[in-house]
Every structure is written in C-alpha cells, then in structure tokens.
DRENFI-519538 format. One line per 3 residues: number of its first residue (from 0); their letters; for each residue x, y, z of N, C-alpha, C. Coordinates in nm, 3 decimals, padded with zeros to 5 digits. Layout:
NUM = A = X Y Z X Y Z X Y Z  ...
***
This chain:
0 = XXX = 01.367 01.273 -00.324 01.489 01.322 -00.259 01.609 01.287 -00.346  01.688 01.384 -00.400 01.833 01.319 -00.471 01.929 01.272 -00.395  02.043 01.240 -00.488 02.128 01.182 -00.442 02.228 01.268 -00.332
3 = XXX = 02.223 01.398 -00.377 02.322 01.483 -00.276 02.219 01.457 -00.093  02.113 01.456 -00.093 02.060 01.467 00.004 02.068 01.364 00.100  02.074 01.255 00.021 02.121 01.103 00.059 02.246 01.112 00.097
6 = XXX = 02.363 01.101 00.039 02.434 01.063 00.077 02.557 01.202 00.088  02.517 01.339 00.095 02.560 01.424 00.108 02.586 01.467 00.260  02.588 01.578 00.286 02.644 01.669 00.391 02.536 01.653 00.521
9 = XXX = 02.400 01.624 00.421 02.328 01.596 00.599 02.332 01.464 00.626  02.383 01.389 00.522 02.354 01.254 00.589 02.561 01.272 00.682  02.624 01.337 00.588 02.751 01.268 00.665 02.747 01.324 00.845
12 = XXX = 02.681 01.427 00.852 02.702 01.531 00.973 02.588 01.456 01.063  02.498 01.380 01.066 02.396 01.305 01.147 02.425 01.138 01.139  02.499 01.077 01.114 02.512 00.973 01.075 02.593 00.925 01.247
15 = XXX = 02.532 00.755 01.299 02.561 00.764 01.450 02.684 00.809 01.539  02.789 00.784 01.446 02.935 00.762 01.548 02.963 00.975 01.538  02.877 00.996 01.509 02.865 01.195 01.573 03.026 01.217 01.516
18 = XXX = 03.086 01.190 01.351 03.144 01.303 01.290 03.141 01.285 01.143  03.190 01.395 01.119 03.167 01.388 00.923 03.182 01.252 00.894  03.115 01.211 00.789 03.127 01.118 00.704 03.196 01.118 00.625
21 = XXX = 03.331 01.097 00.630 03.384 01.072 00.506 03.473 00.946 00.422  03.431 00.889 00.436 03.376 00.781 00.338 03.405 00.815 00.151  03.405 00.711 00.113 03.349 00.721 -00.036 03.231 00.647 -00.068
24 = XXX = 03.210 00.526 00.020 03.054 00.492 -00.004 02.994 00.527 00.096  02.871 00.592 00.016 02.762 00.643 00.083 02.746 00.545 00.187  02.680 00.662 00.251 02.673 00.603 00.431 02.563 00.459 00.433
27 = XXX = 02.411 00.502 00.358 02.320 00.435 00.346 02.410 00.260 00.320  02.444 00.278 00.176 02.520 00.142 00.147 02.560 00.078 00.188  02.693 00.131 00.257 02.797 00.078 00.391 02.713 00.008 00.502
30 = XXX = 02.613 00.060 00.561 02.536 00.027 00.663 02.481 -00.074 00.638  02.426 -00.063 00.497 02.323 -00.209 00.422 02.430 -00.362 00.413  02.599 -00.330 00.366 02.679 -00.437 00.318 02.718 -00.483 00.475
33 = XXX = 02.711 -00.380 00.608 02.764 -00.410 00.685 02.634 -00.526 00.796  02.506 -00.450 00.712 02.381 -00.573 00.785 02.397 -00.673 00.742  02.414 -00.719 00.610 02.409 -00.829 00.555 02.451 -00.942 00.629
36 = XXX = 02.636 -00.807 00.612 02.761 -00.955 00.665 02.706 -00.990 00.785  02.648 -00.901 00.873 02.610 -00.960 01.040 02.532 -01.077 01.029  02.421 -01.052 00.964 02.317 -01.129 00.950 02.348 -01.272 00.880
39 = XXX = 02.438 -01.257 00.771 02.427 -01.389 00.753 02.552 -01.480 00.796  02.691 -01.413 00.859 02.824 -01.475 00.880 02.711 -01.467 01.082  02.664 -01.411 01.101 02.633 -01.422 01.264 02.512 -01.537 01.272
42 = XXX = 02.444 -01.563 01.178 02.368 -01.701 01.127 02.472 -01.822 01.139  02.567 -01.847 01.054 02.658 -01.919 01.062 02.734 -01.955 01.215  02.767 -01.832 01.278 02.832 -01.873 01.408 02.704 -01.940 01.503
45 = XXX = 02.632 -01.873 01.517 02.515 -01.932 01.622 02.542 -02.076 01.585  02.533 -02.121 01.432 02.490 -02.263 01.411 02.604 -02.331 01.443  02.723 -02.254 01.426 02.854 -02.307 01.452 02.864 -02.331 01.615
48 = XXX = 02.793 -02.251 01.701 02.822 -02.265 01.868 02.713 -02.349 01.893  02.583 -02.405 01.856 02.523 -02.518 01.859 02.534 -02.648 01.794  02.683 -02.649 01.763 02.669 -02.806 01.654 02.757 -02.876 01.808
51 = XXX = 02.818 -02.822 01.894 02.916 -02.918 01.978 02.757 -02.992 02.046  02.666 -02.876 02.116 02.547 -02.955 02.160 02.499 -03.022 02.119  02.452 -02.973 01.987 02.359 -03.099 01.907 02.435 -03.233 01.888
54 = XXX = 02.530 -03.202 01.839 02.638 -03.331 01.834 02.620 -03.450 01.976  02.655 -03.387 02.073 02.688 -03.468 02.236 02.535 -03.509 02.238  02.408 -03.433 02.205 02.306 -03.478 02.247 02.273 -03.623 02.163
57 = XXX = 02.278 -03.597 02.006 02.257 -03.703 01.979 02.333 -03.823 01.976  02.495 -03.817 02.035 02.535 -03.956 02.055 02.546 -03.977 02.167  02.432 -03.925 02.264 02.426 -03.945 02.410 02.541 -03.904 02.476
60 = XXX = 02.650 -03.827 02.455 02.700 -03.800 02.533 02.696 -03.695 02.682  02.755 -03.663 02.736 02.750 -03.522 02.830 02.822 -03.430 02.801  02.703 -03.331 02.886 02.744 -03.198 02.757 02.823 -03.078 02.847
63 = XXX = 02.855 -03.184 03.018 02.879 -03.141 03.110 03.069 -03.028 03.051  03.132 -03.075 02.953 03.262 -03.067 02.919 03.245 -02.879 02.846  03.096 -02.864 02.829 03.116 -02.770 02.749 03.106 -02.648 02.827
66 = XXX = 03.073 -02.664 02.954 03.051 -02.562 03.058 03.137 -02.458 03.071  03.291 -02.561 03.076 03.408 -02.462 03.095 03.447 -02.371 02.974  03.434 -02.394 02.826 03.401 -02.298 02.732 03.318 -02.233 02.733
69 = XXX = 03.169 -02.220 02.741 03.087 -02.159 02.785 03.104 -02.048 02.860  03.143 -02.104 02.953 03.223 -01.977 03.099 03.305 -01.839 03.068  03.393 -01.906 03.025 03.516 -01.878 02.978 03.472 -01.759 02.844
72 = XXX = 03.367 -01.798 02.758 03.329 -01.724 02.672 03.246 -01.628 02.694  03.142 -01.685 02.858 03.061 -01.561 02.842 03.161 -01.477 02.937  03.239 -01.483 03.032 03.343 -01.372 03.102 03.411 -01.302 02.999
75 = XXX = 03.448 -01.358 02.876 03.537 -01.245 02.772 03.440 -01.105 02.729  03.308 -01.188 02.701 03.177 -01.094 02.645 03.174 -01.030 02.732  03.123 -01.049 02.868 03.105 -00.971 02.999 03.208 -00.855 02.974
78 = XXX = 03.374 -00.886 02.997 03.506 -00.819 02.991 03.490 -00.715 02.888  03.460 -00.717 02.771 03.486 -00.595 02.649 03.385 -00.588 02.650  03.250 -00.612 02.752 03.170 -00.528 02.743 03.135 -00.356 02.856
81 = XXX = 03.246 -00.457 02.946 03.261 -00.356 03.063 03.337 -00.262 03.012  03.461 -00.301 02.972 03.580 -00.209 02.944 03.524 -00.117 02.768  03.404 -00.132 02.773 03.362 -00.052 02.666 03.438 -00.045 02.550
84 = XXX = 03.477 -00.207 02.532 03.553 -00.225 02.391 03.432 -00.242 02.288  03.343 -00.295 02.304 03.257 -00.309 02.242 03.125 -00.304 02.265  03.036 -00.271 02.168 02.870 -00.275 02.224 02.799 -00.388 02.256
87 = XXX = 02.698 -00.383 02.336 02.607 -00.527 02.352 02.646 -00.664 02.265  02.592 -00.606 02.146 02.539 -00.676 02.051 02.703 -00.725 01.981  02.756 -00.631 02.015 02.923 -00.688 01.956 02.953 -00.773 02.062
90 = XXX = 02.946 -00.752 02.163 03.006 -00.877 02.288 02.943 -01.013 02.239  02.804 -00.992 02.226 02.705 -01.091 02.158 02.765 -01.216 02.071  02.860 -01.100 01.969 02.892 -01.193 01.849 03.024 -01.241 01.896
93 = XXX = 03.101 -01.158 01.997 03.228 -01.220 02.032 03.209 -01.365 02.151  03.138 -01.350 02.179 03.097 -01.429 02.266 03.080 -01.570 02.199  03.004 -01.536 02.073 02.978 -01.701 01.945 03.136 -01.742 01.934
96 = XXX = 03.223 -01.615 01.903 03.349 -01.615 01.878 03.419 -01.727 01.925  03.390 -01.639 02.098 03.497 -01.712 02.135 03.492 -01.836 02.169  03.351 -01.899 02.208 03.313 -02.050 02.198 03.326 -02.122 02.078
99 = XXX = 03.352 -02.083 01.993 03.387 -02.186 01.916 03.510 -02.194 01.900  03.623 -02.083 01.929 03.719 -02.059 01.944 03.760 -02.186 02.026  03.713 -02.178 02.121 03.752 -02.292 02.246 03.744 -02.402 02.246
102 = XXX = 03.633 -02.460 02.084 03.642 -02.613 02.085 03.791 -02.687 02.009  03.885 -02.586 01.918 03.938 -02.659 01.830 04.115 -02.581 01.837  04.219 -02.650 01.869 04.198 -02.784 01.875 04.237 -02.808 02.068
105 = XXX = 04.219 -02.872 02.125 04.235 -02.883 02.293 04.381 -02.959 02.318  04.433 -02.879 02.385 04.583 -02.996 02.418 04.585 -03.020 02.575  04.484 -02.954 02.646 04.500 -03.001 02.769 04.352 -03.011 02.835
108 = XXX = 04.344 -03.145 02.922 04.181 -03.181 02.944 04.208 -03.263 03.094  04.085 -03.217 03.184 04.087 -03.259 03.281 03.948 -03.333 03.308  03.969 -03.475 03.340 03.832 -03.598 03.360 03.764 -03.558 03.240
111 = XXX = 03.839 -03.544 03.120 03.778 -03.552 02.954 03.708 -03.438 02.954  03.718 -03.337 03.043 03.662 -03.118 02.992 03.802 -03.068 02.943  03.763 -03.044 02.806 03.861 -02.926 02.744 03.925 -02.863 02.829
114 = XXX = 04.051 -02.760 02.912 04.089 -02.656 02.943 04.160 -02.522 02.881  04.218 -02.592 02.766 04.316 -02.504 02.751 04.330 -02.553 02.576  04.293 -02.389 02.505 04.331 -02.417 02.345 04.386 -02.307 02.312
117 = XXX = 04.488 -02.317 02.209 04.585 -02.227 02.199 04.502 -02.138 02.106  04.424 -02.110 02.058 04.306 -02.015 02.034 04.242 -01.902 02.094  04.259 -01.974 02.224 04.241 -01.876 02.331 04.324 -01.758 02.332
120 = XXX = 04.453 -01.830 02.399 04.537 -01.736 02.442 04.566 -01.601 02.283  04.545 -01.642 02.160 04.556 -01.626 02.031 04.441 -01.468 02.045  04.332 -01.513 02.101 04.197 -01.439 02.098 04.213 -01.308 02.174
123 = XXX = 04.273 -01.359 02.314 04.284 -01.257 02.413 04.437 -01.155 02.356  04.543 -01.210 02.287 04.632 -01.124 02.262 04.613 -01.042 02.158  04.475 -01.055 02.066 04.453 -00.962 01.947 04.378 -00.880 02.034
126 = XXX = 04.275 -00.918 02.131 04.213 -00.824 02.213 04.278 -00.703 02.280  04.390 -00.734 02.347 04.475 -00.660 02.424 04.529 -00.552 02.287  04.613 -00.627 02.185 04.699 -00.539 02.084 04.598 -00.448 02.056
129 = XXX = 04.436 -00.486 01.985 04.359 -00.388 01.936 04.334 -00.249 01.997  04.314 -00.333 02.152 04.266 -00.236 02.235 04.341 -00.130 02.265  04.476 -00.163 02.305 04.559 -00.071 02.319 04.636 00.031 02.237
132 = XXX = 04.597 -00.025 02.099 04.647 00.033 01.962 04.510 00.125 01.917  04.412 00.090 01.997 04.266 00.215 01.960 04.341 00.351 02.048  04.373 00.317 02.170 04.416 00.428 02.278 04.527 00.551 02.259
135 = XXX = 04.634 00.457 02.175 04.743 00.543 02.109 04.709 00.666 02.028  04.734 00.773 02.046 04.667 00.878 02.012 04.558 00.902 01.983  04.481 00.843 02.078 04.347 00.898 02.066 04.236 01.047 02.043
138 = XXX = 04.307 01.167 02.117 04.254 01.259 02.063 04.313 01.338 01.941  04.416 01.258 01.867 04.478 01.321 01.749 04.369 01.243 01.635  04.357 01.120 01.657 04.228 01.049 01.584 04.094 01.097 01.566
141 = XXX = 04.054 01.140 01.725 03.934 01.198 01.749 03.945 01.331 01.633  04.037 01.404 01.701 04.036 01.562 01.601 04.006 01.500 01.485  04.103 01.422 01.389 04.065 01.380 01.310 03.943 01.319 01.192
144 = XXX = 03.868 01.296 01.303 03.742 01.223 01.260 03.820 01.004 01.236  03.905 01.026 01.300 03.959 00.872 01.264 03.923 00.734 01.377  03.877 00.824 01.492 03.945 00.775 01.596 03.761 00.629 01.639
147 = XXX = 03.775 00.540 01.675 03.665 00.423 01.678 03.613 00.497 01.812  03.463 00.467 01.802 03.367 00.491 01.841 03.380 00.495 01.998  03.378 00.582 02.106 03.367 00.558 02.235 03.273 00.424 02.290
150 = XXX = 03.164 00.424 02.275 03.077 00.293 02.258 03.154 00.138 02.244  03.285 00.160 02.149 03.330 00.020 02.121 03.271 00.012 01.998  03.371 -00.137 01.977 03.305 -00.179 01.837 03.202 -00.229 01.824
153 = XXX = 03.139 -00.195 01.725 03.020 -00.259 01.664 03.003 -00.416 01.625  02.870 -00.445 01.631 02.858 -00.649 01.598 02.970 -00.655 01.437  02.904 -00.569 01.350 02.963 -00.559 01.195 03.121 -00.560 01.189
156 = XXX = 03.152 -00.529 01.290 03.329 -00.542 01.304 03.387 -00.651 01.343  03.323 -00.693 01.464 03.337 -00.799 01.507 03.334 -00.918 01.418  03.210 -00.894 01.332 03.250 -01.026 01.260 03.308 -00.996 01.138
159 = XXX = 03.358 -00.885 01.097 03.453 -00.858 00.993 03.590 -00.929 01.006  03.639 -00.892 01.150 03.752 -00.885 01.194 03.774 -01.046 01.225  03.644 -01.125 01.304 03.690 -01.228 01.373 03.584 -01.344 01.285
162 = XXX = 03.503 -01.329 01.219 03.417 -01.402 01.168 03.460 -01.569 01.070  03.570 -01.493 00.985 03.624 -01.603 00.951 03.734 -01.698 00.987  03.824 -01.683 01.104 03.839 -01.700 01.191 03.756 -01.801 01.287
165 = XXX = 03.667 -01.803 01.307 03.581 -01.856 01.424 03.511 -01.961 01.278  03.455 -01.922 01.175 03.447 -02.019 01.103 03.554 -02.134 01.038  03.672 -02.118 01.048 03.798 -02.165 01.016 03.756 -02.289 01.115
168 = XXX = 03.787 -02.282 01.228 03.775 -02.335 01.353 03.724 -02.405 01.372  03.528 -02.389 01.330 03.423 -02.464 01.341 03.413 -02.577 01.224  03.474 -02.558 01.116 03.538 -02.690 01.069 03.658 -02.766 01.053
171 = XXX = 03.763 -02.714 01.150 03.897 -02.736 01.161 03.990 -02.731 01.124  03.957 -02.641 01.042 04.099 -02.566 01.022 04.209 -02.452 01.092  04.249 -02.501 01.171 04.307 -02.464 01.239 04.420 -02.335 01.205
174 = XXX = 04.481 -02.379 01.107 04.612 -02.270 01.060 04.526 -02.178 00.952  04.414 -02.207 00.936 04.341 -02.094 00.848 04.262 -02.002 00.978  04.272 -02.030 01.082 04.157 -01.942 01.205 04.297 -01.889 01.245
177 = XXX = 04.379 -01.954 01.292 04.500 -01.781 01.351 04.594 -01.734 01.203  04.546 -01.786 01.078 04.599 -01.667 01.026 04.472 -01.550 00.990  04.393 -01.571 01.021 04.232 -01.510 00.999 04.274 -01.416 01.095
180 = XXX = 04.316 -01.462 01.217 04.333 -01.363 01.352 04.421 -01.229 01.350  04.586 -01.347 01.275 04.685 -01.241 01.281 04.674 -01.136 01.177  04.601 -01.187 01.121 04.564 -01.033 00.968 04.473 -00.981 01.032
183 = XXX = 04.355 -01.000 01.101 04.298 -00.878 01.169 04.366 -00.837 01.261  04.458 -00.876 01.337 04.513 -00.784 01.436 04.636 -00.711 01.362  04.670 -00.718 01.288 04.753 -00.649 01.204 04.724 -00.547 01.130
186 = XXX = 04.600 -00.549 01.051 04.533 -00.498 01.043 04.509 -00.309 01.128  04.396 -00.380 01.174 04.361 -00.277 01.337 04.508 -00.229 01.359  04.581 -00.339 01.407 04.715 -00.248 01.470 04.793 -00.153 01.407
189 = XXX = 04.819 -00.187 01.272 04.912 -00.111 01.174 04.789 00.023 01.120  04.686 00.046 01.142 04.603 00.153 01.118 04.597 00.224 01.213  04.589 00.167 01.352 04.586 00.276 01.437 04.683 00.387 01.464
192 = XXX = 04.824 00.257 01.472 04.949 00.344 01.525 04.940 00.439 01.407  04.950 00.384 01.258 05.020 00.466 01.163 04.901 00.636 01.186  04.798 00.613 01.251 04.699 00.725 01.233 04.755 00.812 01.338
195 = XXX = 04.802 00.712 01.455 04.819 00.773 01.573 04.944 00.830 01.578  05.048 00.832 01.489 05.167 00.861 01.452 05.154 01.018 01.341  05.068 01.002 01.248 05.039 01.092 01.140 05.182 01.100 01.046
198 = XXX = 05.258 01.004 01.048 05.379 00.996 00.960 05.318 01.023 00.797  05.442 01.002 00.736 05.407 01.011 00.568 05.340 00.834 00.617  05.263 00.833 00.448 05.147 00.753 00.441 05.160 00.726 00.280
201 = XXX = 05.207 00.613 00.236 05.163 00.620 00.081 05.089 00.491 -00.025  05.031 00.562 -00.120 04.882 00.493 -00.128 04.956 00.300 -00.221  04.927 00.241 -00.164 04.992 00.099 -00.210 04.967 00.060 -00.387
204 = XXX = 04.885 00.146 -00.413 04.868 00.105 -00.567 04.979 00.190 -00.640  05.044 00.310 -00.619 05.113 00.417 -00.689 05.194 00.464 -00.653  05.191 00.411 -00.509 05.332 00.491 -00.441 05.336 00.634 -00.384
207 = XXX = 05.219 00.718 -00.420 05.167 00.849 -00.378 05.136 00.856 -00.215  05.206 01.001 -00.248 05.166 01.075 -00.093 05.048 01.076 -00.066  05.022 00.966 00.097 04.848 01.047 00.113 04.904 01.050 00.234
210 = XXX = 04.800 01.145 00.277 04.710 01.148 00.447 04.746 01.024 00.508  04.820 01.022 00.670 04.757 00.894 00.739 04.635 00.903 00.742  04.578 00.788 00.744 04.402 00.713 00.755 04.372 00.716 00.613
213 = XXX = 04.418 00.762 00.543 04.381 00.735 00.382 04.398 00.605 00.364  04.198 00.528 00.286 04.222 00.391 00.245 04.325 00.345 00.160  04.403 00.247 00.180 04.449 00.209 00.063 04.582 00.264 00.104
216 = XXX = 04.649 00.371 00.209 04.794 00.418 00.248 04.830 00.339 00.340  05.008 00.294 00.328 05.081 00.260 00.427 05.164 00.331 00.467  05.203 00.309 00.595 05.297 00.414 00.672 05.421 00.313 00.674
219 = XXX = 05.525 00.334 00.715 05.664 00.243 00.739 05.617 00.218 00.929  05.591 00.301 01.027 05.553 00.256 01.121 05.437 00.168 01.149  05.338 00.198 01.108 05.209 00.106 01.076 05.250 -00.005 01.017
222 = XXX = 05.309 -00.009 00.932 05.341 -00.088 00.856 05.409 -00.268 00.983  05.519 -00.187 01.031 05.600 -00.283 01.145 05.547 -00.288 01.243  05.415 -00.248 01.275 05.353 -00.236 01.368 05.260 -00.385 01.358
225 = XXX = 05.219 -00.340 01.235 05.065 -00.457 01.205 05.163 -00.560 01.193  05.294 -00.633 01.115 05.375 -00.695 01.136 05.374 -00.770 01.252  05.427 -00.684 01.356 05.503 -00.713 01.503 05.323 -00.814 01.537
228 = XXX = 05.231 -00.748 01.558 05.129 -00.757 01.596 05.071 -00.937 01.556  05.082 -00.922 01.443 05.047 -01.060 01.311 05.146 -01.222 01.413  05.318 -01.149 01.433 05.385 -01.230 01.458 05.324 -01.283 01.616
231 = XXX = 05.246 -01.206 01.698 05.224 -01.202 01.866 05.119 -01.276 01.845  05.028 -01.308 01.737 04.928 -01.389 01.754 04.983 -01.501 01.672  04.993 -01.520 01.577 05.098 -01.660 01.558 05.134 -01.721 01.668
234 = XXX = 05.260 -01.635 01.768 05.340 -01.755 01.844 05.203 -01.810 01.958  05.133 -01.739 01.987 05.029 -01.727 02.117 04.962 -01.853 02.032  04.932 -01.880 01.889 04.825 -01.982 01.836 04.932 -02.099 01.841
237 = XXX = 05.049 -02.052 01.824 05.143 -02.211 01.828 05.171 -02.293 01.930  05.127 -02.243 02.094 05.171 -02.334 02.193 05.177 -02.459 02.174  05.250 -02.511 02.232 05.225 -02.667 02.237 05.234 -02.736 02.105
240 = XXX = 05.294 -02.647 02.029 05.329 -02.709 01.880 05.200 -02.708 01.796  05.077 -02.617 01.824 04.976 -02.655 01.753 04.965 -02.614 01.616  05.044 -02.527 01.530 05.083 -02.528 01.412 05.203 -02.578 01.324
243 = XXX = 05.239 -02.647 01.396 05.336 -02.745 01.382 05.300 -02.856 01.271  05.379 -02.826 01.100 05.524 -02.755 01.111 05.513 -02.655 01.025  05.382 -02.546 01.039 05.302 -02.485 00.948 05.292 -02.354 00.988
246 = XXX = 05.354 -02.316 01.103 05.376 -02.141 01.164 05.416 -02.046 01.060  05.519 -02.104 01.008 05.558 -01.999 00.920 05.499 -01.947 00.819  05.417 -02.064 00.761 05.349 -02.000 00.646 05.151 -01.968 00.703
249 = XXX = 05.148 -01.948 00.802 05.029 -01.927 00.886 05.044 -01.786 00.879  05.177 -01.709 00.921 05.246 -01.610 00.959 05.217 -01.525 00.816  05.292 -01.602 00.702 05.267 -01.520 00.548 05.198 -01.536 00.533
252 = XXX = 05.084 -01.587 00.499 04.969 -01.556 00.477 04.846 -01.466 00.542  04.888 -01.462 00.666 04.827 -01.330 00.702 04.912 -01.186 00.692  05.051 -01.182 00.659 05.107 -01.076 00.579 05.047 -01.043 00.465
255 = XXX = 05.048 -01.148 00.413 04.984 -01.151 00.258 04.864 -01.042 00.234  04.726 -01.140 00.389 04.616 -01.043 00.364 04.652 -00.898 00.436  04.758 -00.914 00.496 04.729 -00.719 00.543 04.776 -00.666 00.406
258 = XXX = 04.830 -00.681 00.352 04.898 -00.599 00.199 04.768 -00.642 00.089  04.645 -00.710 00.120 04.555 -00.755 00.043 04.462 -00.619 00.070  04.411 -00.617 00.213 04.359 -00.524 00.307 04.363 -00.410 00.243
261 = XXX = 04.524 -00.344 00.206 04.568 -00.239 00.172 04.528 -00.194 00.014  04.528 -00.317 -00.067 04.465 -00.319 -00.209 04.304 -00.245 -00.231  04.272 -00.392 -00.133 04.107 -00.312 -00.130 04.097 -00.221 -00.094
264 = XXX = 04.215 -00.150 -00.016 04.174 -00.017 00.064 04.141 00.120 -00.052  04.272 00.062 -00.184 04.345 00.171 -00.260 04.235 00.149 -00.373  04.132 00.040 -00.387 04.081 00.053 -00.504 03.917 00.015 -00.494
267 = XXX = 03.908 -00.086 -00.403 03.746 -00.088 -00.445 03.679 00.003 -00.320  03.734 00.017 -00.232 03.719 00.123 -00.092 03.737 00.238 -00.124  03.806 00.318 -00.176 03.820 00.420 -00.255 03.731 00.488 -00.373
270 = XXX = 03.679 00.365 -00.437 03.589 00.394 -00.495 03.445 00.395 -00.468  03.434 00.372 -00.344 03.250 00.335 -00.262 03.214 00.233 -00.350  03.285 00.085 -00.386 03.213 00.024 -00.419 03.217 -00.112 -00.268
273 = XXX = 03.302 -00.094 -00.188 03.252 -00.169 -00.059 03.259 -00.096 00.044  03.218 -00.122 00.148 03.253 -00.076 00.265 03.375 -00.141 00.344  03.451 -00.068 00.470 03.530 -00.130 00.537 03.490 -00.244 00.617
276 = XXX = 03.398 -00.312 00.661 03.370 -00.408 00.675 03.405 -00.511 00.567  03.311 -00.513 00.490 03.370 -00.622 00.349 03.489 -00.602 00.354  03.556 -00.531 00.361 03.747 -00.528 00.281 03.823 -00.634 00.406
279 = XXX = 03.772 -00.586 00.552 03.837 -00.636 00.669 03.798 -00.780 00.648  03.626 -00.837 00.576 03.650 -00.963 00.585 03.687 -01.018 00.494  03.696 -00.972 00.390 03.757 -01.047 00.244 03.894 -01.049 00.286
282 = XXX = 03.972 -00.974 00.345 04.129 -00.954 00.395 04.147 -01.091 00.485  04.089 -01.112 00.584 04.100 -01.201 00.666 04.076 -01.373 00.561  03.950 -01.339 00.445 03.902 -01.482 00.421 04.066 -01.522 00.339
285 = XXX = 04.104 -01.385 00.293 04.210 -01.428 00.204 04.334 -01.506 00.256  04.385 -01.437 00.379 04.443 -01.495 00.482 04.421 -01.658 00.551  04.327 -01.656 00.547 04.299 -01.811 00.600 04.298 -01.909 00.448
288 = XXX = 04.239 -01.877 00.364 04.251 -01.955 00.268 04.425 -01.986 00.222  04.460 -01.879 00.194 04.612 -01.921 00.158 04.696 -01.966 00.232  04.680 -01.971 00.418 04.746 -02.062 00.480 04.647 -02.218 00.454
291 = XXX = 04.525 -02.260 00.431 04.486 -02.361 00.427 04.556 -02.411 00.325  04.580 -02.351 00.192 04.619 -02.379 00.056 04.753 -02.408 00.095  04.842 -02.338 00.170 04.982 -02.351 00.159 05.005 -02.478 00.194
294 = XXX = 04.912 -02.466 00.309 04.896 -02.617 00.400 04.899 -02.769 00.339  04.806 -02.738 00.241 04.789 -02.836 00.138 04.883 -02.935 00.073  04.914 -02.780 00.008 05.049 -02.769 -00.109 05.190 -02.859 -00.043
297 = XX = 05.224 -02.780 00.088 05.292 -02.855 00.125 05.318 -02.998 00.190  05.211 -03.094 00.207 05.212 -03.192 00.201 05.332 -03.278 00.127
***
C-alpha cells in the first residue's frame, strides 16, 4: 500500500472525529505520538496518585485524610464526564489530575484532612474557560472542520494540556503546575475564540496572512483572549498568597509558552513533524520550567 493511501484522502475522510483530515502529519503518526504521550506521562500520574498512599501506609499513618481528595476528584471526573466534556478514558486521566492536584500545597485543614488547595479552584476555572471557549461559535468551527469533538476530549489531550501540570505538583513545584495550567488554558482559549471569531490570523514566524485555525497563526482577539484566560488561572492559583512573591513571573512564563505553542505551531506542526498533542505538551513543559527557573533565579 503507498504512501498516498496511508495517509491520503481515504485515510483523512474515515479517520474517528468524522471530518477531513487536515493535518500535516499523517493521521497514522499523530495517533502513534499521541499513544505514547498517554501511555507513558498517564504511567507517571497513576504512580504520582499512589505515592500519598504508599507513603501514609508505610509510616503508619491514616489514610483516612485522603478521602476528601479522592471525592472531590472522582465528582470532577463524574462532572466532564456527564457534561460530555470529555470521554471515559479522558475523565480517567483527569481524575489522576485532579488528585494530585489536591495534595499540593493545602492552606486549609480540618482534624489534620486537607480541604482546600488553591489548585483546585485553578483546575475548575481552566475547566469552565475551556469549556465555554469550545461553545463560542461552534457551528462556524464545525463547518469548518475546526470545531473539538462532540464526544469531548480525548485521554491524549488531557494529558497534553494538564499532564505537566499535575506532574509539577507531584513533586512540588508549585509555581511550575499553575503556570503549566495558565498556558493550557490560554492556549485552548485564544484558539477557540480566534477560530470562533474568523478575524485576520497571522502566521508568528513571518508575519503572513493565514486562515483562522492555521497552526502557527495569531489573531489580536485570540490573542487577548488566551491572555485574559492565563491571568484567571494565576489569580485562582494565588489564594491565600500561595505564589507569593512569584505570581508575576508564574503569569510570564506561561505567556511565554503560549507564544512558544505558536512557534511549534508555525514550524515543526506545520511541517508533520509532531502532532498537536506534543506541541500542547512541550508548550506547557516550557511554561512550568521557566517559572521554576525564574523562581530560582530570583532567590
């Protein structure tokens, strides 16, 4: 079988989410870079949502404290699984998400159970922005071929979007997991509107006119959109002073990765040498690293 047959016209017109493929990497590929990341960043979280147990078990403690995260995590999964934000298997991984989300760091505890981490509230406001920024012109997307999957998102997104993030967390780094957050919700947000808008769009490497939804294009609305979005999960991760005195540069650095996002969009996405998965998580790892680094630095 050649290559047109592969990754040509019958694969783009049968391929699951039911519209053209158009892509620059072949469909096959994309699918393969997008198993990987599941498989081995969704390896990592499992081990990451069993280290609080293993931990309490072996220094005898009770493991009674972890219930209320637990809870709390499987009702979010339950929630975007009802509201058909996402599939099974994506609730699945949000679900690792959001428990680990919930161990780090705690500012309020009742008879020594966690209640309340500003992670949370961080988690649920990218949820809401995403969600509601999928809805915004939705059948101008649909026509399009732009518009995310009725089904919800997929596990491969999920941990594109939230993966490093939730790993940030699980070793404590704190100002590297909500800037992980606010670049994926910036992200998502500044793509949807700018799609859902169809404004001029131009490609970040050259300055050229493209298409909204063209990888690698920014819109001036998208643009202040993913912005606005970046800043709503920041303040939501800062309650209680928990990025304190490090917000601001939590904030640029996930600016940083949405204009990173946009690179990969214009050059190695463009060229089918990754898929949008990889770009969303290399965007995010970039984001958390350079607030950890800033973090550092500024000492």
């Amino acid at each position: 079988m050649d290559e047109e047959m592969l990754n040509g016209p019958a694969t783009r017109l049968n391929h699951p989410w039911n519209h053209p493929w158009n892509k620059a990497i072949p469909f096959q590929r994309d699918c393969l870079q997008s198993r990987v990341l599941v498989w081995g960043v969704g390896a990592l979280l499992a081990l990451a949502t069993l280290a609080p147990v293993v931990r309490a078990l072996r220094l005898g403690d009770s493991i009674w404290p972890l219930w209320i995260p637990l809870l709390l995590s499987l009702g979010f999964a339950v929630l975007v699984w009802i509201l058909r934000a996402a599939t099974a298997p994506a609730a699945a991984m949000g679900f690792l998400v959001c428990f680990i989300l919930s161990q780090s760091p705690t500012v309020w505890t009742i008879f020594s159970a966690p209640i309340f981490h500003p992670a949370i509230p961080a988690l649920v406001t990218l949820f809401v922005l995403t969600f509601a920024a999928t809805k915004v012109g939705r059948l101008k997307k649909e026509a399009r071929g732009l518009a995310e999957a009725r089904s919800g998102r997929r596990a491969s997104q999920i941990v594109a979007n939230l993966g490093v993030a939730a790993l940030c967390a699980a070793i404590g780094e704190y100002g590297g997991c909500i800037a992980a957050l606010a670049e994926a919700a910036a992200d998502t947000v500044s793509s949807e509107i700018g799609q859902a808008l169809g404004g001029p769009a131009w490609l970040v490497t050259s300055a050229s006119r493209v298409p909204a939804g063209t990888d690698g294009g920014v819109s001036v609305a998208g643009t202040l959109a993913g912005i606005a979005a970046a800043g709503a999960i920041v303040a939501m991760g800062s309650l209680h002073h928990a990025l304190w005195p490090h917000k601001a540069t939590v904030f640029v650095a996930a600016i940083i990765g949405l204009f990173f996002d946009s690179l990969l969009g214009a050059t190695v996405e463009r060229r089918g040498w990754l898929g949008n998965d990889l770009v969303n998580f290399a965007s995010t790892l970039v984001a958390a690293v350079l607030a950890i680094g800033l973090r550092h630095a500024m000492r």
